[in-house]
N, C-alpha and C positions, 0 to 999 in steps of 0.2 A: 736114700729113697727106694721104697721097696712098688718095682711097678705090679701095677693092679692087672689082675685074669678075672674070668665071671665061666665057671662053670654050671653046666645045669644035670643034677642029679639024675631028677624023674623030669617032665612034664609039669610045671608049674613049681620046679623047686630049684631056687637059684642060689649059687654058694657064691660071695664076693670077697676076694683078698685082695691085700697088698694097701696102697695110699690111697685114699680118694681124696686129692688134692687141685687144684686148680692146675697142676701140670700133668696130670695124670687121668682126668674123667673122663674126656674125651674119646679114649680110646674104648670105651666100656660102652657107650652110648647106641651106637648098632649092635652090640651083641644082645644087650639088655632087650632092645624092640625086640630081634628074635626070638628071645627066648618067651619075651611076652604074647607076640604072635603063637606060639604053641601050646601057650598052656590051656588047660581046657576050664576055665571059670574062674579061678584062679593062682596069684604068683605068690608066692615066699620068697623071701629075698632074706638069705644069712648073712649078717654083715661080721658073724663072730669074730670071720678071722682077719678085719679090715686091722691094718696098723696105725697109720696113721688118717686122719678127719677133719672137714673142712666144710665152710661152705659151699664150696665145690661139690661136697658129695649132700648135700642136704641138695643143692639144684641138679645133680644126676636124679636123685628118686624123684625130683617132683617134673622131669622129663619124664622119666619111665611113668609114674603117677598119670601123665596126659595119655599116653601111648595105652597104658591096660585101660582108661576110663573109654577111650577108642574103640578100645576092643570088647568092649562090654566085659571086662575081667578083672574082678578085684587084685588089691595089691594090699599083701601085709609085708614089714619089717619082724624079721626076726634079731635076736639077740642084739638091738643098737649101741653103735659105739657111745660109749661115757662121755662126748664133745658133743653128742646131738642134741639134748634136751635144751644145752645152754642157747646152740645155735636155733633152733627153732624159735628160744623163747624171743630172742635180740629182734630176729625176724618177723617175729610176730605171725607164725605159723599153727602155733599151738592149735588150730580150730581146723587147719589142712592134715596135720598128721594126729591127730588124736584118735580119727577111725583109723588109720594105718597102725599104730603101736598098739591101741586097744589087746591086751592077749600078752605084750612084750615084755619083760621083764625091761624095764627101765633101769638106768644107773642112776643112782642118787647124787 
């Protein structure tokens, strides 16, 4: 299990690695507000270099997703992991992250 860090580049530019797993989000969840707090209009969020995915990490973004809609500051995903489109769909998300990936290269 590779644990998860959330770096922030710039100001609205958020890099996330390691598991986003149901034993691992958790610790991500106040850094992400932070950095959401700062950014000016809005977030990116990299998940390129996420290893492993989960529904866990599909209910991290849609925390952060309430925290930027809070803040008046959009939220995109960049680069999503190849596990998300499935999970969204099971979930029945598709209509909550469609404007969030709008831009993303999606995995097939």
């Amino acid at each position: 299990m590779s644990a998860p860090s959330l770096s922030v580049a710039t100001a609205g530019d958020i890099q996330v690695a390691g598991d986003l797993t149901l034993h691992t989000v958790a610790s991500l969840i106040k850094p992400g507000h932070e950095a959401i707090a700062q950014a000016q209009g809005q977030v990116v969020v990299d998940l390129a270099a996420v290893s492993r995915f989960s529904s866990a990490g599909v209910a991290l973004i849609l925390n952060w997703l309430r925290a930027a809609e809070t803040r008046k500051v959009s939220l995109m995903i960049k680069n999503p992991p190849a596990d998300l489109p499935a999970i969204i769909e099971v979930c029945d998300l598709d209509a909550v992250f469609e404007p969030v990936l709008s831009g993303s290269d999606l995995p097939e």
